[in-house]
Backbone as CSV, one residue per row, in Angstrom:
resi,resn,N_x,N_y,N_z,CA_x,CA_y,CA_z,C_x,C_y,C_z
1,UNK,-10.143,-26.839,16.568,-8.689,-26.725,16.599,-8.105,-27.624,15.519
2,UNK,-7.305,-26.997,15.006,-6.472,-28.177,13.603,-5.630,-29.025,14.189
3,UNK,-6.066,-29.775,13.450,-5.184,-31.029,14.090,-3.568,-30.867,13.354
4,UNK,-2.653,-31.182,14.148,-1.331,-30.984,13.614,-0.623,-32.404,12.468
5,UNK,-0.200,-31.734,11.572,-0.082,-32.854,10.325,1.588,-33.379,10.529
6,UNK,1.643,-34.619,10.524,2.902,-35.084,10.563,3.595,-34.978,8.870
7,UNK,4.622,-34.972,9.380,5.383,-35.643,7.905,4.762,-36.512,7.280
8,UNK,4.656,-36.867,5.938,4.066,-37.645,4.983,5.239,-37.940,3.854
9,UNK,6.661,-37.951,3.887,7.491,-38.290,3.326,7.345,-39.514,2.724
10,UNK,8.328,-39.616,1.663,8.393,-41.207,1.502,9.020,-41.903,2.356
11,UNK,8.823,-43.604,2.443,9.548,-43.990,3.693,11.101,-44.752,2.360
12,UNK,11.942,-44.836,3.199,12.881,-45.275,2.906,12.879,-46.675,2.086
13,UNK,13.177,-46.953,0.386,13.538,-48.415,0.462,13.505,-48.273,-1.559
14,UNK,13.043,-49.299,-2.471,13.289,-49.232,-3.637,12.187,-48.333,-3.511
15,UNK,12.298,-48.819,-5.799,11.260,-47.758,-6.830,10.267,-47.909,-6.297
16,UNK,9.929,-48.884,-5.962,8.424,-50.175,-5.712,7.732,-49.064,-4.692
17,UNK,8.539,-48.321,-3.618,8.160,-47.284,-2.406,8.292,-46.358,-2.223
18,UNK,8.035,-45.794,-3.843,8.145,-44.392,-3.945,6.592,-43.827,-3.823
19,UNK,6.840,-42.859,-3.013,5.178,-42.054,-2.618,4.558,-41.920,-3.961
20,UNK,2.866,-41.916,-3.527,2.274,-41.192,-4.753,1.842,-39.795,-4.096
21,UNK,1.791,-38.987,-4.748,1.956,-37.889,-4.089,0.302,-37.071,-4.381
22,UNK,-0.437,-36.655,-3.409,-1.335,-36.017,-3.866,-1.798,-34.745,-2.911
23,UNK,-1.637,-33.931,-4.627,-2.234,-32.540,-3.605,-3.353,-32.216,-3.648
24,UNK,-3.033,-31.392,-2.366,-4.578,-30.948,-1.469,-4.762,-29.307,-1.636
25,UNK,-5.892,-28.931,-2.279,-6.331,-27.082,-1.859,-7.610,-26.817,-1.532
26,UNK,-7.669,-26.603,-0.494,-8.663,-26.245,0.539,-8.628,-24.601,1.183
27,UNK,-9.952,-23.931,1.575,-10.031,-23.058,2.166,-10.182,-23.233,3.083
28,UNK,-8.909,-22.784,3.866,-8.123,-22.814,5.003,-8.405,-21.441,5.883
29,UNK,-8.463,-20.515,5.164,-8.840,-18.926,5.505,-9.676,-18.264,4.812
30,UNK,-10.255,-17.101,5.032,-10.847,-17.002,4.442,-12.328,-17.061,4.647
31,UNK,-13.867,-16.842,4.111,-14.847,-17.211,4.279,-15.540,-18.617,4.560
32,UNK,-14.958,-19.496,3.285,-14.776,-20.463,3.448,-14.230,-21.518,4.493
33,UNK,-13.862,-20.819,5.120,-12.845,-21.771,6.173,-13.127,-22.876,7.048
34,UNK,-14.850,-22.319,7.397,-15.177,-23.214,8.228,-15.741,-24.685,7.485
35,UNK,-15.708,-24.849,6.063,-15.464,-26.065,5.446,-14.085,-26.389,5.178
36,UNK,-13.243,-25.777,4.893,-11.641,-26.224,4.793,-10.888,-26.406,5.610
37,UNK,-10.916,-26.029,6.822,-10.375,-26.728,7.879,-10.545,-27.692,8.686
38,UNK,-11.544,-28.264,8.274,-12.346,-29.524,8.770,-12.111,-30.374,7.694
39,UNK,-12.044,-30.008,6.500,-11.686,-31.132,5.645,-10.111,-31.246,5.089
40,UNK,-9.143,-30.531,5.401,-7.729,-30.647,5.238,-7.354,-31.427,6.209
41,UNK,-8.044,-31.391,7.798,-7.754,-31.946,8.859,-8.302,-33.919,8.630
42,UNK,-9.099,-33.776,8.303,-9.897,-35.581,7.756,-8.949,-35.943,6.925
43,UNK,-8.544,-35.346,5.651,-7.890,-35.976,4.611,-6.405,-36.654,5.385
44,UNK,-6.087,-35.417,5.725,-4.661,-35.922,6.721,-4.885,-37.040,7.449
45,UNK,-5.928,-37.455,7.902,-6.245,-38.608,8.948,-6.394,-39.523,8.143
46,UNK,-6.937,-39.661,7.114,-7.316,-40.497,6.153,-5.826,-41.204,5.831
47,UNK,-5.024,-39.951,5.265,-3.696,-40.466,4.809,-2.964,-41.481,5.813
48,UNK,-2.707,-40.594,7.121,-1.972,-41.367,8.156,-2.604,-42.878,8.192
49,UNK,-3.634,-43.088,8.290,-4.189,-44.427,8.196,-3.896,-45.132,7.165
50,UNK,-3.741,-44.603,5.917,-3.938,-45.358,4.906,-2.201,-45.682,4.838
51,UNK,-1.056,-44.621,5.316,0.061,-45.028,5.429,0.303,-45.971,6.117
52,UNK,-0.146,-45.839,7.683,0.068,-46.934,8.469,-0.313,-48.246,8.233
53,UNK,-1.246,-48.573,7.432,-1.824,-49.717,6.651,-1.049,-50.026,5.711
54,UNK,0.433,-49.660,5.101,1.171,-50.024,4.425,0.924,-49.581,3.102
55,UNK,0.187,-48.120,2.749,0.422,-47.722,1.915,-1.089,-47.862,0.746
56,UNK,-0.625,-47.826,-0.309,-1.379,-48.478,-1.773,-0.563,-48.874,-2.717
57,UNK,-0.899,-50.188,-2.551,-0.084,-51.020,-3.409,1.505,-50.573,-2.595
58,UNK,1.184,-50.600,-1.611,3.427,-50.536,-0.561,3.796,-49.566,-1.548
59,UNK,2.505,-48.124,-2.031,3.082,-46.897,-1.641,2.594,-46.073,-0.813
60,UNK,3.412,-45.360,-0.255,2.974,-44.634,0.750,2.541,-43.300,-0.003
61,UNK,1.347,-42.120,0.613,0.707,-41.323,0.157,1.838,-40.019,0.367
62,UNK,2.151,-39.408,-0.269,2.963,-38.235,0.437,1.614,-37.003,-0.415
63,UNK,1.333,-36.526,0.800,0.466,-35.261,0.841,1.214,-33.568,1.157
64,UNK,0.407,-33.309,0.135,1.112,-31.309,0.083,-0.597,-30.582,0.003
65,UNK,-0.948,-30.137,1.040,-1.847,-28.917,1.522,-2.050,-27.904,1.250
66,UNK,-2.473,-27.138,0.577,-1.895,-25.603,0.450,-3.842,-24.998,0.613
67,UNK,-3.408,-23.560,1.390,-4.413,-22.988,0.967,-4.640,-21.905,-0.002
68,UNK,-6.413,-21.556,-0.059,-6.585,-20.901,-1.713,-7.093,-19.689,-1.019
69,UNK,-7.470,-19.608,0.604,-7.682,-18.296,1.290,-9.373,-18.067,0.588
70,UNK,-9.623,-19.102,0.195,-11.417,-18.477,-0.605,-11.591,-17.932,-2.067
71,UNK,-10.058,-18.021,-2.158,-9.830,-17.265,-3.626,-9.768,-17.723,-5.073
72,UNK,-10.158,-17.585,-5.918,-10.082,-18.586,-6.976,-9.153,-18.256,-7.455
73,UNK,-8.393,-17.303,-7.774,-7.487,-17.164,-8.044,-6.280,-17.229,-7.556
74,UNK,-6.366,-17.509,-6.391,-5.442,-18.060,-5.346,-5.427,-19.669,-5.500
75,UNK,-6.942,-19.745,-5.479,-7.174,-21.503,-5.925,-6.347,-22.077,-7.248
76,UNK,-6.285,-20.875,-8.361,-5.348,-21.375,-9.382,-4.026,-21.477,-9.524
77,UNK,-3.242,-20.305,-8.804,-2.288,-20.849,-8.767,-1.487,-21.704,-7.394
78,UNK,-2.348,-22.012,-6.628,-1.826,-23.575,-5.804,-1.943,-24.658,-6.506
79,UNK,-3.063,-24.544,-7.637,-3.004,-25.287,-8.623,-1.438,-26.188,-9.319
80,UNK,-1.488,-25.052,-9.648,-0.381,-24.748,-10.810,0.920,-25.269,-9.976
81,UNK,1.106,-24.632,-9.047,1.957,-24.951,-7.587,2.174,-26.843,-7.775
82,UNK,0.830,-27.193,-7.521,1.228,-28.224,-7.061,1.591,-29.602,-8.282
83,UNK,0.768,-28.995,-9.656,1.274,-29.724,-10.949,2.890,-30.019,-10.712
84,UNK,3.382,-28.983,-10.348,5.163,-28.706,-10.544,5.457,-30.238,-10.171
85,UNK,5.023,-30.574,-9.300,4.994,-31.625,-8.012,4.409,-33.053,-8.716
86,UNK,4.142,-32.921,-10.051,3.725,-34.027,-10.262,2.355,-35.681,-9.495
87,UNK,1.630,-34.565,-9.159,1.019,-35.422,-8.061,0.127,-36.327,-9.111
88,UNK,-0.451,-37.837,-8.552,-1.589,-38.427,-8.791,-2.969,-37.927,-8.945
89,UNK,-3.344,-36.896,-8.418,-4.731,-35.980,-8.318,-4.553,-35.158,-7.273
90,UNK,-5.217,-34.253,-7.631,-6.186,-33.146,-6.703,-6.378,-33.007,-5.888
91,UNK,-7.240,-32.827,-5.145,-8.580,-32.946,-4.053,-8.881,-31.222,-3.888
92,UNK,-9.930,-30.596,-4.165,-10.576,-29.606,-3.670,-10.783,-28.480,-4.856
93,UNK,-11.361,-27.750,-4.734,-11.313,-26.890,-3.420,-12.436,-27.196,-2.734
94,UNK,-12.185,-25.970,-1.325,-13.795,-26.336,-0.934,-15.085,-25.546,-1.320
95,UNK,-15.162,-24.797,-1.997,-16.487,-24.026,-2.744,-16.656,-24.056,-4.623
96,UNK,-17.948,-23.953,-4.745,-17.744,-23.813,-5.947,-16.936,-22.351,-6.915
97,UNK,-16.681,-21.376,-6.541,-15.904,-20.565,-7.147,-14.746,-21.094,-6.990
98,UNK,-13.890,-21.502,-6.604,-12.587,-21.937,-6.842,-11.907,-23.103,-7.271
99,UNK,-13.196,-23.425,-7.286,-13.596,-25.307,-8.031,-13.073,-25.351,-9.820
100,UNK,-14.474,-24.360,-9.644,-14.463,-23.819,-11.477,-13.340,-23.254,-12.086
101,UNK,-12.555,-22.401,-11.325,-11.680,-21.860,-11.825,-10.460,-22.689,-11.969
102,UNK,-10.570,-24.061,-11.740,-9.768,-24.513,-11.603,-9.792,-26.163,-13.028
103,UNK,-10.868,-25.773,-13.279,-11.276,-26.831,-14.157,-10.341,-26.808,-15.436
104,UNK,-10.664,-25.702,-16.004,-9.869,-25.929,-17.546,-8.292,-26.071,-17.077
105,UNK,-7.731,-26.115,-15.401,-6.165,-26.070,-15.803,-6.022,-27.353,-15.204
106,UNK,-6.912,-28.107,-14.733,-6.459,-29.934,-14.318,-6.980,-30.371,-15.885
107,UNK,-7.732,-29.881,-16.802,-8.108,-30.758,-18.279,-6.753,-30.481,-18.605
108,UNK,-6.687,-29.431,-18.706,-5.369,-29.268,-19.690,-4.148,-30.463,-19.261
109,UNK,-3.802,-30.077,-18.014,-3.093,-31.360,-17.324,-2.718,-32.656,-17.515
110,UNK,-4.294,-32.898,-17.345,-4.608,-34.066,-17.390,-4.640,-34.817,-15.963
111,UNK,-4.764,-34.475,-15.202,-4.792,-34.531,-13.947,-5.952,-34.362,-13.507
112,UNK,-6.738,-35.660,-12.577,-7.676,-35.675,-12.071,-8.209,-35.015,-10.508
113,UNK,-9.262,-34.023,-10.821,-9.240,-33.144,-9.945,-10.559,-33.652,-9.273
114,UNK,-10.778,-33.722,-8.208,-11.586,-34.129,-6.934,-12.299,-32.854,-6.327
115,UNK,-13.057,-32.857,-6.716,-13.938,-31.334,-6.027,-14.677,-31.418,-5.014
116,UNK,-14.472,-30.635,-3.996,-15.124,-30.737,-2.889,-16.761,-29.718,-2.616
117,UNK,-16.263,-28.787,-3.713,-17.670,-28.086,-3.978,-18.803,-28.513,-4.491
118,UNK,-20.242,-28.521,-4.030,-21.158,-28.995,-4.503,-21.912,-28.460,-5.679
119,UNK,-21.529,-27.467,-6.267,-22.347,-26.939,-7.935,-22.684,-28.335,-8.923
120,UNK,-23.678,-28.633,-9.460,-23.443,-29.007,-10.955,-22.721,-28.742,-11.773
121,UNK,-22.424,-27.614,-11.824,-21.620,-26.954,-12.947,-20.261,-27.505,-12.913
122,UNK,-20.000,-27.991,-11.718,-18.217,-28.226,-11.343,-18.342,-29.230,-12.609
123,UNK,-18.673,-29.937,-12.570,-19.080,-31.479,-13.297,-19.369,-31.235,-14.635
124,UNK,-19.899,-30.410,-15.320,-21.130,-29.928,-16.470,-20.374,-29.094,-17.319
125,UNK,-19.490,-29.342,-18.505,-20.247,-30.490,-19.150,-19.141,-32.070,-18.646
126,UNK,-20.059,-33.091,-19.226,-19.228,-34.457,-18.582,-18.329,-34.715,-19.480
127,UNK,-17.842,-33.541,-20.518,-17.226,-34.345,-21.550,-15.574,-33.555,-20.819
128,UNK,-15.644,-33.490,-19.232,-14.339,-32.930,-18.654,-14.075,-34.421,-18.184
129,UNK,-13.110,-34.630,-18.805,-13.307,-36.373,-18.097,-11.988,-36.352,-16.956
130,UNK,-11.426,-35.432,-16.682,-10.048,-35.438,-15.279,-11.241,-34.656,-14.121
131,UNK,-12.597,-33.866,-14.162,-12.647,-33.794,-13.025,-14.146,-34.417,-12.622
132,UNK,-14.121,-33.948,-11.174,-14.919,-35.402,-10.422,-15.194,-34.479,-8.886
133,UNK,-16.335,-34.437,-8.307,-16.898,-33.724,-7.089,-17.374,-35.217,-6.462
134,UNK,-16.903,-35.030,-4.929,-18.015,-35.766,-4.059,-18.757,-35.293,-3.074
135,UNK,-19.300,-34.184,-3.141,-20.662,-33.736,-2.493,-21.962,-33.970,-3.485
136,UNK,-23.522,-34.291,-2.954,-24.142,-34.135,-3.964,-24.641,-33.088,-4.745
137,UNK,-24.963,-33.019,-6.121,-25.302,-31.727,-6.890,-26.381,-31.297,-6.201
138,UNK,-25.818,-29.697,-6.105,-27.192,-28.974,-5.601,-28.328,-29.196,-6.452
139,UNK,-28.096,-29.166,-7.621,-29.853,-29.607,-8.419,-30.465,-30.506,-7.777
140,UNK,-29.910,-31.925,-7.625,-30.506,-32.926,-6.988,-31.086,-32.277,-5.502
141,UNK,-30.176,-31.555,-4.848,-30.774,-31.572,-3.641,-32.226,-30.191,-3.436
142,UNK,-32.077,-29.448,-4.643,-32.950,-28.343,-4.895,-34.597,-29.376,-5.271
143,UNK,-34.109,-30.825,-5.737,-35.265,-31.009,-6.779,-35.775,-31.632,-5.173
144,UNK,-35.510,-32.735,-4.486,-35.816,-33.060,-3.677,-36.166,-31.973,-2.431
145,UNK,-35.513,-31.113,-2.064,-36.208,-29.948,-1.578,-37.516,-29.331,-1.985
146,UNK,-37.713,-29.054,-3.301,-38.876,-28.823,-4.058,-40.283,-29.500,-3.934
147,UNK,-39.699,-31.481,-3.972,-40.824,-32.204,-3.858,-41.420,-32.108,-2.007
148,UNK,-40.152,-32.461,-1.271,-40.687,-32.040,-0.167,-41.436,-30.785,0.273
149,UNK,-41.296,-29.997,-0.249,-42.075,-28.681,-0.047,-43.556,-29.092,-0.317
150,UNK,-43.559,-29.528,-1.421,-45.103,-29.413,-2.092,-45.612,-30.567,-1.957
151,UNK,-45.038,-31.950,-0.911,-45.850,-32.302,-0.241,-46.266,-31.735,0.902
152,UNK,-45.530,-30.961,1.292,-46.254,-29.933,2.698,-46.908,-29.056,2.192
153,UNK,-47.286,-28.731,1.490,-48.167,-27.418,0.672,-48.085,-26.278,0.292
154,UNK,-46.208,-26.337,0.833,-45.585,-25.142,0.498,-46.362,-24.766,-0.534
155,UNK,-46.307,-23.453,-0.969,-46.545,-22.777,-2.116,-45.758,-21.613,-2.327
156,UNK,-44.568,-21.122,-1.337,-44.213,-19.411,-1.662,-42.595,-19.747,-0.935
157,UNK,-41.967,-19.600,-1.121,-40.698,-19.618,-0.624,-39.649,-18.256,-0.892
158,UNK,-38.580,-18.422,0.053,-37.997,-17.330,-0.134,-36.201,-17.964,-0.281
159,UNK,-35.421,-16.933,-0.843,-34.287,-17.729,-1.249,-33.393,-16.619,-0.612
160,UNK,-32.403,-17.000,0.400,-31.316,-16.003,0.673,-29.654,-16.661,-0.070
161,UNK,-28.907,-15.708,-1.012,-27.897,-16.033,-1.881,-26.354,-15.183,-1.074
162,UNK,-25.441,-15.143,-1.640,-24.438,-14.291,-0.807,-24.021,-13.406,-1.773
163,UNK,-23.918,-11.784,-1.388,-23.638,-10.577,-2.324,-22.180,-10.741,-3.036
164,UNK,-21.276,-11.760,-2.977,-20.170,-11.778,-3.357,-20.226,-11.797,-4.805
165,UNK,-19.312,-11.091,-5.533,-19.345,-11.686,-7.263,-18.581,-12.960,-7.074
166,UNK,-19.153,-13.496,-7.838,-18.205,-15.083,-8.605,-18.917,-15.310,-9.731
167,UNK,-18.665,-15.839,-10.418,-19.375,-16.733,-11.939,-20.665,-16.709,-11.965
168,UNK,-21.657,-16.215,-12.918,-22.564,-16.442,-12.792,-23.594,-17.915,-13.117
169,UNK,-22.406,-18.498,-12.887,-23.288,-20.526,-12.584,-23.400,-20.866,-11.301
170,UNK,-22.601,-19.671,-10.329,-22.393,-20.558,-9.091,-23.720,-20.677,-8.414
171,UNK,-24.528,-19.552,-8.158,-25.579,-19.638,-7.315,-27.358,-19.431,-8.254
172,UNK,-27.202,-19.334,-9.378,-28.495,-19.860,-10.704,-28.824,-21.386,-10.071
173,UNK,-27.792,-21.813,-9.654,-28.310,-23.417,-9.501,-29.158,-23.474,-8.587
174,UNK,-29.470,-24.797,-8.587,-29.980,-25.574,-7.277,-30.748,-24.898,-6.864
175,UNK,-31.151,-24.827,-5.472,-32.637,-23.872,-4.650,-32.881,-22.386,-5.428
176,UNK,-31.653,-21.870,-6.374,-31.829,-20.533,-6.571,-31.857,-20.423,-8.130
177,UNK,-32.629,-21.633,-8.504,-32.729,-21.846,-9.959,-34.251,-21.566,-9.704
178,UNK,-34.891,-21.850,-8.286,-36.737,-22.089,-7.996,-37.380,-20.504,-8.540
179,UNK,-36.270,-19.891,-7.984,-36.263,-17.956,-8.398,-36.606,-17.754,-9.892
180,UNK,-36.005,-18.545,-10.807,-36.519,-17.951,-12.263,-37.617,-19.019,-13.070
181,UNK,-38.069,-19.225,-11.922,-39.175,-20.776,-12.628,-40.524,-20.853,-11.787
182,UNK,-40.527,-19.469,-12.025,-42.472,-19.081,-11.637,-43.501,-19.842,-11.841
183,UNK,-43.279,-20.647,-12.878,-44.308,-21.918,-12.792,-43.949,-23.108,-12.000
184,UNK,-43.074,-22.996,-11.084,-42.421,-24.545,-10.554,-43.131,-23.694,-9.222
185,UNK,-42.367,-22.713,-8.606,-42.787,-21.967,-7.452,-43.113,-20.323,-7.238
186,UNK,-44.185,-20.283,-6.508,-43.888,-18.474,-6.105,-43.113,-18.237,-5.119
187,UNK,-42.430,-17.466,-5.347,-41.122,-16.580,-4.645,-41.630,-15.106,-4.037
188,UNK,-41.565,-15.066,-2.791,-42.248,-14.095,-2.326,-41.177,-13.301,-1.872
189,UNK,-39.766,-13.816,-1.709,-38.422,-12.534,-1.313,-37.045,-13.107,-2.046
190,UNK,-36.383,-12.341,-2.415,-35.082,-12.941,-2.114,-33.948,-11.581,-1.804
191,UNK,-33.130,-12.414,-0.891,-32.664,-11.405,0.048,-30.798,-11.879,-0.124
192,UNK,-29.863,-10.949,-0.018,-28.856,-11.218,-0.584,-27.726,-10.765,1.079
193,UNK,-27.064,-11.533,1.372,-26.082,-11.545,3.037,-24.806,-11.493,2.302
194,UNK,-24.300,-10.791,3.122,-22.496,-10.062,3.014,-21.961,-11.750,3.381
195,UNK,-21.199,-12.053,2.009,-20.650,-13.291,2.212,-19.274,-13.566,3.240
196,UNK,-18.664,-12.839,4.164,-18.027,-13.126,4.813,-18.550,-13.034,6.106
197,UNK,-20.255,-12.830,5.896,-21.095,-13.427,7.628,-21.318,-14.726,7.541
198,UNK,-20.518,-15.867,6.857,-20.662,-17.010,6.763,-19.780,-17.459,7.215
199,UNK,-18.615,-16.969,7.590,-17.469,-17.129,8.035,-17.599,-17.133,9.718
């Protein structure tokens, strides 16, 4: 159940207590959802705390939410939405398709964007210096998956991906990079699920 978000206004008084304002786009609906509504709901908690603690630096956070419905192109223009708004940064989205699509319009900006999607690619190349993910890169977690395997003796694995189009960086990575690297592993299936049975 979502937790219900209070006001996040500025509170009343000088310049010194004027909000910093930061927006939020998360998949809220959508496939995605069952990561974006769990994490629109934390951030909000985060804020209230960090308000009630008197702020940063005695400003208070004023937060704007919006959802991207799973969409990257929905993801772009909440984007765009929330530039209007002048915020301090970002935060999201929650997958890597709507991550990416969102990259070249926080560079342009200049506005530091906080990704909640785990791709490498969100990140890659590093010479994007406004954006920034905190989940770990699926490579890392593909390579360590890998070693664990083949200390168990794995030898044959199988990779299930989701039939949706998006970019073709999103799912090459990480565990489904093992698929075109016949000398790292044998791949004995790979099998492709209607991406809104994830939902």
């Amino acid at each position: 159940m979502a937790l219900p978000r209070p006001s996040l206004a500025a509170v009343p008084g000088s310049a010194a207590n004027e909000p910093y304002i930061v927006g939020v786009v998360v998949s809220e609906s959508g496939p995605a959802a069952t990561l974006g509504r769990p994490a629109a709901d934390s951030i909000t908690m985060a804020v209230v705390e960090i308000n009630a603690a008197g702020g940063v630096n005695g400003h208070p956070i004023q937060l704007t939410i919006l959802d991207d419905q799973s969409d990257p192109t929905t993801a772009v223009n909440a984007l765009r939405k929330l530039l209007d708004m002048h915020p301090i940064a970002v935060i999201g989205s929650s997958g890597t398709p709507p991550s990416l699509a969102r990259v070249p319009v926080a560079n342009a900006a200049g506005v530091p964007l906080i990704s909640l999607g785990s791709s490498s690619a969100i990140i890659d190349p590093a010479t994007d210096h406004w954006i920034f993910k905190i989940p770990v890169a699926d490579t890392y977690i593909a390579q360590r998956l890998l070693t664990s395997m083949k200390l168990r003796g794995f030898t044959r694995i199988g990779v299930v991906t989701p039939d949706r189009a998006v970019p073709p960086v999103c799912y090459p990575v990480g565990l489904g990079s093992l698929v075109v690297a016949p000398q790292r592993s044998n791949t004995v299936g790979r099998a492709r699920m209607r991406f809104r049975d994830i939902a």
